[in-house]
C-alpha positions as CSV (number, residue, x, y, z in Angstrom):
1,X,5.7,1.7,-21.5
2,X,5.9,5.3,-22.9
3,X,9.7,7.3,-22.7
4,X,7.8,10.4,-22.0
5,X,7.2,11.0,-18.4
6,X,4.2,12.1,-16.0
7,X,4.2,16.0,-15.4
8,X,0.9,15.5,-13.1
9,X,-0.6,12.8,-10.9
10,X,-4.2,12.8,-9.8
11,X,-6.7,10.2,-8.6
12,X,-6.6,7.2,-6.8
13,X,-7.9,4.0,-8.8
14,X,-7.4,0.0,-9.0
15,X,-7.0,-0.7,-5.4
16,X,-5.8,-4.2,-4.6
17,X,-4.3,-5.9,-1.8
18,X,-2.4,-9.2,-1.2
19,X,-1.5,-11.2,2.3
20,X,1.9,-11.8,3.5
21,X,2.7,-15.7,3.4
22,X,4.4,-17.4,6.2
23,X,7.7,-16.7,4.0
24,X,9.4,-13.6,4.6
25,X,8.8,-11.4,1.6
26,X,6.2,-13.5,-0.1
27,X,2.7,-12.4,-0.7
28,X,-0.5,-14.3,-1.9
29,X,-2.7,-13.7,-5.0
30,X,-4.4,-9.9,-5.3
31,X,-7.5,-9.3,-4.5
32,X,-9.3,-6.0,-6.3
33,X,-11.1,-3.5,-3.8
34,X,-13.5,-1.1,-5.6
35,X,-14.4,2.1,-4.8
36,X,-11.0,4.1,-4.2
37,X,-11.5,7.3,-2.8
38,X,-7.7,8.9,-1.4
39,X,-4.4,7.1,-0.4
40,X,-2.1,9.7,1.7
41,X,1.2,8.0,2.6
42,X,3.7,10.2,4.7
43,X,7.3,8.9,4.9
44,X,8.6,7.9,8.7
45,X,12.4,8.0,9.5
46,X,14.4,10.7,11.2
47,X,17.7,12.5,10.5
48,X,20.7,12.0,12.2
49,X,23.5,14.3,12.6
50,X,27.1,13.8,13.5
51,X,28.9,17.0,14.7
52,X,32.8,17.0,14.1
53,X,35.8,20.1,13.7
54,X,32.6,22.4,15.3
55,X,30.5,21.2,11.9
56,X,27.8,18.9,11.0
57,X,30.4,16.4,9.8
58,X,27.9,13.5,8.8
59,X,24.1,13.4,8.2
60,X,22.5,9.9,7.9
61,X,18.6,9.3,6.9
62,X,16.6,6.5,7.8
63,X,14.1,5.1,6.4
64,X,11.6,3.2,8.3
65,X,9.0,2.7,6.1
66,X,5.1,4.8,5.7
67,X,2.2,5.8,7.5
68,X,-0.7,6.7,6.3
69,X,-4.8,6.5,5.4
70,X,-6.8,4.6,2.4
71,X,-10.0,6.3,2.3
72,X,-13.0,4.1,0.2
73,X,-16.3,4.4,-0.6
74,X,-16.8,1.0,1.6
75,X,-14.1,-1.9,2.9
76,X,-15.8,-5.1,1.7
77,X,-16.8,-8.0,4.3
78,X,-13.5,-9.9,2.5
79,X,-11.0,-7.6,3.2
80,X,-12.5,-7.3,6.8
81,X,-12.1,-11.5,6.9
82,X,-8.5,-11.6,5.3
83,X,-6.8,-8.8,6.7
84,X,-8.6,-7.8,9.8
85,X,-9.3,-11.2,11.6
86,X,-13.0,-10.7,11.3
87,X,-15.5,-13.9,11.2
88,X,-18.7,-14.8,9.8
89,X,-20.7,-16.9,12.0
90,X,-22.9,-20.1,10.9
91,X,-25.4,-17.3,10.6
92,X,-23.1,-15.3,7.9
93,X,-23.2,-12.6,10.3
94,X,-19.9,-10.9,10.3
95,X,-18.1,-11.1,13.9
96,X,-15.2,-8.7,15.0
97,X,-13.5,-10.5,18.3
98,X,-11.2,-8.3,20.7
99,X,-8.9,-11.6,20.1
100,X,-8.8,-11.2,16.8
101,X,-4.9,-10.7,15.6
102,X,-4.6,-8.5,12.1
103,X,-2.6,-10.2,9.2
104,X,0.2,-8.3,7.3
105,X,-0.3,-7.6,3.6
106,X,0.8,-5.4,0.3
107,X,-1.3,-2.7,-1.0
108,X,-1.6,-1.9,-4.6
109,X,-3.2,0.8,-6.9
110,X,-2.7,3.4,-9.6
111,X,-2.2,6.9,-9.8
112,X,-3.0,8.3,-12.7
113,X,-1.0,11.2,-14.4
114,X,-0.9,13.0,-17.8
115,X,0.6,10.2,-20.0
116,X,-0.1,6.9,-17.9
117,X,-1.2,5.5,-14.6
118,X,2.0,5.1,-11.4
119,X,1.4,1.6,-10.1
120,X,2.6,0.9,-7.1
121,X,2.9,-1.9,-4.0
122,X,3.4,-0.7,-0.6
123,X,4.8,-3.7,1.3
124,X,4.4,-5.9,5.0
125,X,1.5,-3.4,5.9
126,X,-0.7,-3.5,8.9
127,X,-4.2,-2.2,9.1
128,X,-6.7,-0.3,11.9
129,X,-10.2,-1.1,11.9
130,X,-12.5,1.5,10.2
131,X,-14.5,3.8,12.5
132,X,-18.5,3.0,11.7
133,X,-20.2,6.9,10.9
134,X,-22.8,7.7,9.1
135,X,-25.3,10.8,9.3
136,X,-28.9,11.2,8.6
137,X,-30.0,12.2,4.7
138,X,-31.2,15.5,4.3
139,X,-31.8,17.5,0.7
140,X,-29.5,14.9,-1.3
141,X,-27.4,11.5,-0.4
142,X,-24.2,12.1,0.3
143,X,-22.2,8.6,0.9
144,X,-20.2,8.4,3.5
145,X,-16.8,6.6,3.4
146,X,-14.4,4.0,5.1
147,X,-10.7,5.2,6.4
148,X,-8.3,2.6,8.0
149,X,-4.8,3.8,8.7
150,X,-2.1,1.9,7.4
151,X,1.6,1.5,8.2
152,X,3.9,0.1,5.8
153,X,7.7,-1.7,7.4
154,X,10.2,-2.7,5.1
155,X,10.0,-6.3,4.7
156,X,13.5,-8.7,6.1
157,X,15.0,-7.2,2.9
158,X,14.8,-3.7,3.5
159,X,12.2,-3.2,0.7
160,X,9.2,-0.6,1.4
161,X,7.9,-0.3,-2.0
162,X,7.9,-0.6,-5.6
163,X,6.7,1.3,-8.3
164,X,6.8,1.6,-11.7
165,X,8.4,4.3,-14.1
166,X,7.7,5.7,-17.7
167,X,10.6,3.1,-18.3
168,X,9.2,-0.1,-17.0
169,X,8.4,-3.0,-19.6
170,X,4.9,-2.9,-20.8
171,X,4.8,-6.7,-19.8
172,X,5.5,-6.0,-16.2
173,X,3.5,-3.2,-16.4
174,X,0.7,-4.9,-17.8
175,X,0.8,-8.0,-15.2
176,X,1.2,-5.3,-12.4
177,X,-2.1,-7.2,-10.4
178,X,-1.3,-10.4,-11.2
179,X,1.3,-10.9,-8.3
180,X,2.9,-8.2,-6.0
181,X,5.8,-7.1,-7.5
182,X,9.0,-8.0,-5.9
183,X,12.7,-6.7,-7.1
184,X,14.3,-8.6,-9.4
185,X,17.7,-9.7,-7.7
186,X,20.7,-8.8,-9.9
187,X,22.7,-11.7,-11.3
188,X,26.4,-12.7,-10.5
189,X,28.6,-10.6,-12.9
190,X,25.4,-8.3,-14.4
191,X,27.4,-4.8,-14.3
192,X,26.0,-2.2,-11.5
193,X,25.4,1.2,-12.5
């Protein structure tokens, strides 16, 4: 990658998403999703304080991963069969059952900025169904879009996400879709900073 560093960020692009596997922290191949239209992830955990000599003597933060809302211009039949339990029938008529149990997953996309595009995977997320609207057209089309809300828990490890830098190896950078990225474990006797 580049030493110099985003001063900006603006629009969403390169959506992907991969399941969870039966293993803890492992996920499956990605799968792109066109037609990115807003990602808004707020931050859950709370502050605690611990009061002491008439002061706050301690102040811990949790973290307990994201909530939050992917916006596209449609969510394709596949992601409604992989992610949302959804079937096609022997008539490839798509088939939503109240049964139907939701399947974890990671979700992955840019953000583009001044010098280069923030990649990121947000990890062991869960997914609402999207509401159906649409409106009558009147003087010009104007699409509407998809929204499911998303909520993203730290996986067994603790990690919530990963993302890259301005300092992140163009190869890892590059394969960035080819597999969710997962931390690299430190080594036995590599120093700590």
């Amino acid at each position: 990658m580049s030493n110099k560093k985003n001063k900006v960020k603006f629009n969403i692009k390169n959506v992907h998403y991969a399941l969870k596997e039966d293993s803890e922290t492992g996920y499956g191949e990605p799968i792109a999703v066109p037609g990115a239209v807003s990602v808004s992830f707020e931050a859950k955990g709370e502050l605690s304080q611990f009061f002491a000599d008439g002061v706050v003597y301690y102040v811990s933060a949790s973290n307990s991963g994201y909530e939050g809302e992917l916006e596209m211009a449609l969510i394709p039949d596949q992601f409604r069969l992989d992610v949302l339990g959804e079937e096609k029938d022997s008539n490839n008529v798509m088939v939503e059952n109240v049964n139907a149990q939701t399947k974890a997953f990671a979700i992955g996309f840019d953000i583009e900025g001044d010098v280069c595009a923030t990649r990121f995977w947000f990890l062991n997320c869960t997914a609402t169904r999207p509401s159906t609207e649409s409106s009558t057209t009147e003087e010009k089309k104007e699409p509407t879009t998809d929204k499911i809300s998303l909520t993203c828990a730290p996986n067994t490890d603790g990690n919530v996400r990963t993302k890259t830098t301005g300092d992140t190896p163009k190869e890892i950078y590059a394969a960035w879709y080819d597999a969710v990225y997962l931390p690299v474990k430190a080594q036995e006797g590599d120093a700590v900073s």
